[in-house]
Backbone as a printed PyTorch tensor [residue, N CA C, xyz], in Angstrom:
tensor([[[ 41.0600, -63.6780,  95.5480],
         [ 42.3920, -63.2750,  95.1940],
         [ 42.3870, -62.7260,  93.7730]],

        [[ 43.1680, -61.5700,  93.5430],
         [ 42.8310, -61.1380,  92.7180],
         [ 44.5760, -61.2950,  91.7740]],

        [[ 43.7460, -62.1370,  90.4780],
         [ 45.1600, -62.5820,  89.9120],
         [ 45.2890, -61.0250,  88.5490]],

        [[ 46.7610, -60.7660,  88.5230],
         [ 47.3530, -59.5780,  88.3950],
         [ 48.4670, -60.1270,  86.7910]],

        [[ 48.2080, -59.4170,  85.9350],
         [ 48.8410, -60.0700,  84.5570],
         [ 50.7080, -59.5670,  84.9920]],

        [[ 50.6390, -60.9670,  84.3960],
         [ 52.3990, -60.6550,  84.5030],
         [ 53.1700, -60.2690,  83.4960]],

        [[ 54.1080, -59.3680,  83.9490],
         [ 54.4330, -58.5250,  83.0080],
         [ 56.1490, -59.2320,  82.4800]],

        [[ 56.3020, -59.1570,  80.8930],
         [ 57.4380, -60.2350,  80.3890],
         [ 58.5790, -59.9600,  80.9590]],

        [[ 59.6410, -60.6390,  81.1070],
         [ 61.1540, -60.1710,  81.7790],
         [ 61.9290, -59.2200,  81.1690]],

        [[ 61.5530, -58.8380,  80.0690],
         [ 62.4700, -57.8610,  78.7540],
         [ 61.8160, -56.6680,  79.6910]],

        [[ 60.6420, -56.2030,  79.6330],
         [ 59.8780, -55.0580,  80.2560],
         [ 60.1000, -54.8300,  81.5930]],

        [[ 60.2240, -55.7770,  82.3580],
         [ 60.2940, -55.6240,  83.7800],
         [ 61.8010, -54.9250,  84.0540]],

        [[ 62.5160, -55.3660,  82.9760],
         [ 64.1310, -54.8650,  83.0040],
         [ 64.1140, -53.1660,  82.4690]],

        [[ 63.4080, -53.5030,  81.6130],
         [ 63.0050, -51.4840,  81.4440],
         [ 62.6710, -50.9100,  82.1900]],

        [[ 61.9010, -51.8480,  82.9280],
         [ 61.0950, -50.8170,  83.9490],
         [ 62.1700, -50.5060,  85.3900]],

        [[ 62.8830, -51.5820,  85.4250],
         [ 63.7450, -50.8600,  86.3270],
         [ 64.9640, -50.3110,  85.8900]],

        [[ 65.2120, -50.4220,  84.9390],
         [ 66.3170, -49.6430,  84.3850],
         [ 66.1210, -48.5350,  84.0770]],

        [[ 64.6890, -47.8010,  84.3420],
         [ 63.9610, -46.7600,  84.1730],
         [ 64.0340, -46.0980,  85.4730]],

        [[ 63.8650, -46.6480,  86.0830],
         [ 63.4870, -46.6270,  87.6380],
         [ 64.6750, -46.1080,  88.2220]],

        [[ 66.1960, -47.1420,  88.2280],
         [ 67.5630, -46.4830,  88.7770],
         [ 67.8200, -45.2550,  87.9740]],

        [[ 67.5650, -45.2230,  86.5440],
         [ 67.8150, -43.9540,  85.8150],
         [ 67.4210, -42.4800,  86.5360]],

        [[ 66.3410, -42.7300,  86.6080],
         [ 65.6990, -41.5750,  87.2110],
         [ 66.0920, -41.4890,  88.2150]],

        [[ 66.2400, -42.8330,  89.3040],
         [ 66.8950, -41.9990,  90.6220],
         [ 67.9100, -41.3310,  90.7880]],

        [[ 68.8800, -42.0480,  89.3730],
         [ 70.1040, -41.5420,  89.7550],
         [ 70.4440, -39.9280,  89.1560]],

        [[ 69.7520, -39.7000,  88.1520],
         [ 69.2610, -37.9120,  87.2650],
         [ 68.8640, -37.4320,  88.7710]],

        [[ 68.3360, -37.7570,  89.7300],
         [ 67.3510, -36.7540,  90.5560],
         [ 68.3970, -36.6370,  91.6410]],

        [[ 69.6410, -37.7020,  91.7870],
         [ 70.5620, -37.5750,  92.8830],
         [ 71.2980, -36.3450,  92.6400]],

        [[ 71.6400, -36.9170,  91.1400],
         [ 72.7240, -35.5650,  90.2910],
         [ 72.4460, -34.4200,  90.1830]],

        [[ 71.2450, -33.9330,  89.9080],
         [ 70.8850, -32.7750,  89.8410],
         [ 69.7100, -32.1280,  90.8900]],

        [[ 69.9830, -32.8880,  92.2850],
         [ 69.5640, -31.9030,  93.4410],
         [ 70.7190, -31.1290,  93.7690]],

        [[ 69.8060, -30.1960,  94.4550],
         [ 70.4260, -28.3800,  94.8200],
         [ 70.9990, -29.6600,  96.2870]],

        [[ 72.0380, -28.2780,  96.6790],
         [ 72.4910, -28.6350,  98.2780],
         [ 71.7000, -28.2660,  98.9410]],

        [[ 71.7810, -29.2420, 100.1400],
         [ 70.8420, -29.5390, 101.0100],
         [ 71.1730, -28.7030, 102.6210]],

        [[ 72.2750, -28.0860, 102.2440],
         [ 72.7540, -27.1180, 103.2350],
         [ 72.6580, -27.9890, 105.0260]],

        [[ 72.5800, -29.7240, 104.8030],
         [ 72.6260, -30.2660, 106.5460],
         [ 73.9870, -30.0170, 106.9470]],

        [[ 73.5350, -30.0090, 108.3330],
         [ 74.2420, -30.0690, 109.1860],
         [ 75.5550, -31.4180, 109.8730]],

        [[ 75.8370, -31.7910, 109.4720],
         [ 76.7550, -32.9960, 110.0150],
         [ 77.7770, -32.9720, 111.4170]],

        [[ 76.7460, -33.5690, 112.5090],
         [ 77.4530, -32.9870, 113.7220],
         [ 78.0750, -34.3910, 113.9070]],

        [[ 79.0710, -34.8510, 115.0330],
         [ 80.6120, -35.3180, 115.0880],
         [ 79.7670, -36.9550, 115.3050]],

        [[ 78.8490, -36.9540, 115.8130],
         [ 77.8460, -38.3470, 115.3090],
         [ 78.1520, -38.8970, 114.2220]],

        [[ 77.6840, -38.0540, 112.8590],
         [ 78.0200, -38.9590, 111.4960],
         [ 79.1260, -39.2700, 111.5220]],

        [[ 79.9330, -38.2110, 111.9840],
         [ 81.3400, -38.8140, 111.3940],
         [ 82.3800, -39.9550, 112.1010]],

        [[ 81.7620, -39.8230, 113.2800],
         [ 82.1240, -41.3200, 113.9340],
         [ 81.3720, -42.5090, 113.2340]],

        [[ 80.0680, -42.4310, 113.2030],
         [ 79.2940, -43.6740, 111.9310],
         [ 80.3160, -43.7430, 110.7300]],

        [[ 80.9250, -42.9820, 110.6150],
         [ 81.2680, -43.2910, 108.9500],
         [ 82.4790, -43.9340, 109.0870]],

        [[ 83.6270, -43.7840, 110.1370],
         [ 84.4270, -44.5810, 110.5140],
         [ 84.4320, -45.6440, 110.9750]],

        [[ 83.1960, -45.5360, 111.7590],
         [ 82.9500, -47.1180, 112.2280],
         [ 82.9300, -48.0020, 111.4560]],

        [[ 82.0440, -47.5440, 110.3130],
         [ 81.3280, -48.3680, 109.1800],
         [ 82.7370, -48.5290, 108.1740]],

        [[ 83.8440, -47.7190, 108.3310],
         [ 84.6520, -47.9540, 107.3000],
         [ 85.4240, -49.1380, 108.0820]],

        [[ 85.6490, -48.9760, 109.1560],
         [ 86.4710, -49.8700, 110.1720],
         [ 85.6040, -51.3980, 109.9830]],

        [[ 84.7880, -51.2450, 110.2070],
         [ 83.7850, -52.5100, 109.9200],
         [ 84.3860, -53.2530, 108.7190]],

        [[ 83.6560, -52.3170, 107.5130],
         [ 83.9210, -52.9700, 106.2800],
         [ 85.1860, -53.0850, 106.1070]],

        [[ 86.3230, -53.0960, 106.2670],
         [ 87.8200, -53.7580, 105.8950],
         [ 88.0600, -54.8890, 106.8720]],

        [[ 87.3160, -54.8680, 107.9650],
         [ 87.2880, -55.8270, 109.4150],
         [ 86.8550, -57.2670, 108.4970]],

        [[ 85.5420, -56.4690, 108.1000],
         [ 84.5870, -57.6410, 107.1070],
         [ 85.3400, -58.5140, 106.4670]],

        [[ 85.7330, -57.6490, 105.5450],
         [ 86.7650, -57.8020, 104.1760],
         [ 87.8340, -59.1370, 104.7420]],

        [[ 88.4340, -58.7470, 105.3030],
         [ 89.6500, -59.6410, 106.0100],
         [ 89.2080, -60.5230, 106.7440]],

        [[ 88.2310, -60.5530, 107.2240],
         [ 88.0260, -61.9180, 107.8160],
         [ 86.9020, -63.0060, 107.0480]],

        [[ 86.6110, -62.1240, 105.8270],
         [ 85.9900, -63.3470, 104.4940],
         [ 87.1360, -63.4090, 103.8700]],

        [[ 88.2680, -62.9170, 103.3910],
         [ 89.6490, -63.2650, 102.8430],
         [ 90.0220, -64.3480, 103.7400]],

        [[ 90.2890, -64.0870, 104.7140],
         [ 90.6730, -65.2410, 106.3190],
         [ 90.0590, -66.2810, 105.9510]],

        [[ 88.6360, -66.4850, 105.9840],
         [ 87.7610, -67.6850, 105.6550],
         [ 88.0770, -68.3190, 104.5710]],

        [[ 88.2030, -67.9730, 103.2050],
         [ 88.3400, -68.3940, 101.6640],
         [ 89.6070, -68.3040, 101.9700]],

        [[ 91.1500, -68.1470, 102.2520],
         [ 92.4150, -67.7330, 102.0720],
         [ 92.6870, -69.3940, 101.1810]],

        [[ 92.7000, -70.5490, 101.8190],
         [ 92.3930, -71.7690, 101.2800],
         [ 92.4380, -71.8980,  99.6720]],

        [[ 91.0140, -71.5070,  99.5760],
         [ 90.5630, -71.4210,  98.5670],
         [ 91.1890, -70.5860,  96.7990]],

        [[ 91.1810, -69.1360,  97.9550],
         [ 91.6000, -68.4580,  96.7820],
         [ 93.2620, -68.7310,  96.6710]],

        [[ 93.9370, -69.3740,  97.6860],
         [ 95.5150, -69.4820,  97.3510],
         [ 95.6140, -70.6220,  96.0310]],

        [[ 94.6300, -71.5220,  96.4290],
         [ 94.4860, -73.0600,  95.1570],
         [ 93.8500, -72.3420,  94.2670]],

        [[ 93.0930, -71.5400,  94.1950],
         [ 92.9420, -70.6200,  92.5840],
         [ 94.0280, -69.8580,  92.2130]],

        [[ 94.8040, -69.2320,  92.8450],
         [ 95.7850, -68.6970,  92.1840],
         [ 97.1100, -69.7410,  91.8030]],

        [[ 97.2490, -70.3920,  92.6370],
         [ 98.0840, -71.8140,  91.9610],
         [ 97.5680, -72.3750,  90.7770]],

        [[ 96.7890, -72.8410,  91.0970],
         [ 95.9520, -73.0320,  89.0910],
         [ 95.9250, -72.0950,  88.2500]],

        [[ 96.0880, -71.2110,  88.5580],
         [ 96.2180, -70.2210,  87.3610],
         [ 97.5570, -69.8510,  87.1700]],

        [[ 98.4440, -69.8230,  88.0030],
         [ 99.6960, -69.8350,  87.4840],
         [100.3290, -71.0480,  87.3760]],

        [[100.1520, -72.0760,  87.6800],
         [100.6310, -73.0610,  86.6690],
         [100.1950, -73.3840,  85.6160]],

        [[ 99.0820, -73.0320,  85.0820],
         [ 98.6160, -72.8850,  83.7890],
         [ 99.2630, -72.0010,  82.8780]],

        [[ 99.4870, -70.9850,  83.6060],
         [100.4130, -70.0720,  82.7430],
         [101.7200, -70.3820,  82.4170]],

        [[102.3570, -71.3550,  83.4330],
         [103.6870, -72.1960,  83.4730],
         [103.4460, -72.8340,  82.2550]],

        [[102.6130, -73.7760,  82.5780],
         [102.1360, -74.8240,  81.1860],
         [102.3140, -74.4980,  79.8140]],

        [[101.5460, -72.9790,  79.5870],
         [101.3070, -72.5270,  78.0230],
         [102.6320, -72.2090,  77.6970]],

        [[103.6230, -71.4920,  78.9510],
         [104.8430, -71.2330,  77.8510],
         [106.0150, -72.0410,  77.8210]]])
């Protein structure tokens, strides 16, 4: 096994902060890609939007509990201070 020097956590954070940089320069400044988008994607993209608010609301649904007793604590706290 071949042991491999590890590199410090300060650097490893450069290195990917290097890493999204560049991907994201190379997103921005590609030419158009001139595709085609036939009625396929655009049903995926609804689906996926339909999904994700589906998602959304039924982890709100799950936590509703939760986040209602966080917002009670925080506004009676605010009751409190004034």
């Amino acid at each position: 096994m071949v042991n491999l020097p590890r590199l410090g956590t300060n650097k490893m954070k450069i290195i990917k902060a290097n890493f999204f940089l560049s991907i994201l320069i190379w997103l921005i400044l590609s030419k158009n890609s001139l595709a085609y988008l036939d009625p396929g994607t655009g049903s995926l993209i609804i689906q996926s939007t339909i999904a994700a608010v589906a998602g959304a609301f039924y982890t709100i649904k799950l936590y509703w509990f939760q986040i209602r007793k966080f917002i009670s604590k925080v506004l009676n706290k605010k009751r409190n201070i004034d």
